[in-house]
C-alpha positions in Angstrom: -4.1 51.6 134.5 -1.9 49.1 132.7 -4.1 46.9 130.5 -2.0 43.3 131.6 -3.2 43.7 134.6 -6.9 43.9 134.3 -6.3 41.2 131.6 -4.6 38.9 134.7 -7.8 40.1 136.6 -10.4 39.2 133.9 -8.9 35.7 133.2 -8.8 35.2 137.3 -12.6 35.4 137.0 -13.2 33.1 133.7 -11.0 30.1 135.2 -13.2 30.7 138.7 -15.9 31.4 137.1 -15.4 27.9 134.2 -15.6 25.1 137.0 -15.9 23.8 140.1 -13.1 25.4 142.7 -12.2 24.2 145.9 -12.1 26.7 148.5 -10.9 24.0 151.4 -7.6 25.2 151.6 -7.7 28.6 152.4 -9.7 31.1 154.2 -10.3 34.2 152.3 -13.4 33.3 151.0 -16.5 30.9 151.8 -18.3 30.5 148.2 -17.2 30.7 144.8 -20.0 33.9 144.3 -16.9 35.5 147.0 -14.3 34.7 145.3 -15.6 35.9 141.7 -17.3 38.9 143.0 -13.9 40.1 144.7 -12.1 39.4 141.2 -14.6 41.2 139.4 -14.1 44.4 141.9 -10.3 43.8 141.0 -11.0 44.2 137.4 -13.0 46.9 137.2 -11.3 49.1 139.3 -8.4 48.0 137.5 -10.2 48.9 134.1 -11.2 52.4 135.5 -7.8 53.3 136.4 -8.2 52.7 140.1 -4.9 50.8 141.4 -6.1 50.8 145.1 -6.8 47.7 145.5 -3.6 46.3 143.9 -2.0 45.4 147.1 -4.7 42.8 147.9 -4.7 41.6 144.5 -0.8 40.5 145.2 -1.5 39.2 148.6 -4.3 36.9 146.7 -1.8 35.7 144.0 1.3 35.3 146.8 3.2 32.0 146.6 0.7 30.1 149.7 -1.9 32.8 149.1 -5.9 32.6 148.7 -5.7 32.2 144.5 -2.7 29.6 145.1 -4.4 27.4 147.1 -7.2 27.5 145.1 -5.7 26.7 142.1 -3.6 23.7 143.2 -6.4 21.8 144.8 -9.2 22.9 141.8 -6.5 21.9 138.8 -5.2 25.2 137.0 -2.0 25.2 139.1 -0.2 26.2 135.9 -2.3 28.4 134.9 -2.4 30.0 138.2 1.5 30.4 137.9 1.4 32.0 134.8 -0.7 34.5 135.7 1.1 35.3 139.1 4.1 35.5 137.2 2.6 38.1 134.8 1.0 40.0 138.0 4.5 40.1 139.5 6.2 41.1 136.3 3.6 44.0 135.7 3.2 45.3 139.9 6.5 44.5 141.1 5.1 46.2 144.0 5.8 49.2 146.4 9.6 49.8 147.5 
């Protein structure tokens, strides 16, 4: 599996995973412990070759999405971007 993506992955989980996050604006998760467990599954089937969860992983990083929301009201908006950016420029997706 391409490495940049498990590397957008594993950086997804340190930024969670490095402060206080503010899951108010979205539903896709009810704890932090959620959120960096699901990122850690993202990783790690990413890092054993296994791209079958990518889909999700875009849904999460989607302009709006779970990750976005996050990230806007916990203070790594631009961060956030970066990585999306690099997500879309690695898994331009199906079609």
């Amino acid at each position: 599996m391409e490495r940049g993506l498990v590397e957008v992955a594993d950086e997804l989980a340190r930024i969670v995973r490095s402060g206080p996050q503010d899951l108010t604006w979205q539903r896709q998760y009810e704890t932090v412990g959620q959120l960096v467990d699901d990122l850690r599954d993202h990783a790690d089937r990413l890092r054993s070759g296994d791209g079958s969860r990518l889909p999700e992983l875009r849904y999460l990083l989607l302009p709006t999405g779970p990750l976005n929301e996050i990230a806007i009201s916990s203070g790594w908006a631009g961060r956030y971007v970066t990585l999306a950016n690099r997500f879309d420029a690695l898994y331009p997706g199906p079609g």
